[in-house]
N, C-alpha and C positions, 0 to 999 in steps of 0.2 A: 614863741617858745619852741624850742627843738624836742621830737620827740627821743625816749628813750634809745631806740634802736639810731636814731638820726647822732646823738650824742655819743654811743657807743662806737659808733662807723666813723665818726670822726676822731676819736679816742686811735683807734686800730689803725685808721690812716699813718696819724701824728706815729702811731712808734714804729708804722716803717717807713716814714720819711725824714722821721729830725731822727730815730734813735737805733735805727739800721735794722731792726726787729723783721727782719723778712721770712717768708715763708721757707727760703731754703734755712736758715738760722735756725727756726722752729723747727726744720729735722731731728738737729741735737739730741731734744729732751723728748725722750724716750720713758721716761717713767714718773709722767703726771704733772713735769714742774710746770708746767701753764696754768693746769686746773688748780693745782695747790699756792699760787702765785694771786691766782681771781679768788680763791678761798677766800685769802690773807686779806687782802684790800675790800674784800665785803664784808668783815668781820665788823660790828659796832664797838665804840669806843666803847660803851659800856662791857663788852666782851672781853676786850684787851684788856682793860685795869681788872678786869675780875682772873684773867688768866696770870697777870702779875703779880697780885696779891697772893691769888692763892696756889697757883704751881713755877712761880718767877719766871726773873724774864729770857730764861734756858729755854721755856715753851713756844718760843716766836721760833727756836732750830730746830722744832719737828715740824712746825707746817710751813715757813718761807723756806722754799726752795733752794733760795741762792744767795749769797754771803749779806749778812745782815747789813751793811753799809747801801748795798744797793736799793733795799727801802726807799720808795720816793710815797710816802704817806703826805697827805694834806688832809687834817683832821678835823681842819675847820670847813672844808666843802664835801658834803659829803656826794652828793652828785657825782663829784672827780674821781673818788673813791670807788665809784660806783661802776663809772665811767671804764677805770683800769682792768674793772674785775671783767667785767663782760667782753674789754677787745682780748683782754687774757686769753676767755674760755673762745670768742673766735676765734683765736690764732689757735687752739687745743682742735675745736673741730677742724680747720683745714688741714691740721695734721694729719690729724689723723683720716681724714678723705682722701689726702692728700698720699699715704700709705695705702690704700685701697683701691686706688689707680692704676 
């Protein structure tokens, strides 16, 4: 079994090899879409239906980032979920390291 950090570094690989997520790309966002991107996908299902119910589903365009189609949720693995949030937040810190340079 793969540990966290092993799952997550494989996670951050795959989006910049299959989904072009490269660290120059990650210059872009400039005001948190990374970290508010890994928010999103660490959130619990039970979070979400409780955010739909009770403030609808307009609440998903203050914390995703980026045009709501590009959601790639998998609800049933949450590992994978878990997985996206944390290469999120590494590609958020090499950012920003990466401006500190």
């Amino acid at each position: 079994m793969e540990s966290g950090i092993e799952v997550i570094t494989k996670e951050r690989k795959r989006q910049i090899e299959k989904e072009g997520y490269t660290s120059l790309n990650d210059q872009e966002y400039q005001e948190g879409e990374l970290a508010n991107a890994a928010a999103y996908y660490a959130l619990t299902d039970e979070l979400i239906d409780f955010m739909d119910q009770n403030w609808g589903n307009d609440m998903h365009l203050h914390i995703w980032p980026f045009d709501l189609n590009s959601i790639k949720k998998t609800p049933k693995d949450r590992i994978r979920e878990l997985a996206k949030a944390g290469a999120l937040i590494a590609a958020e810190i090499d950012r920003i390291n990466n401006i500190k340079s």
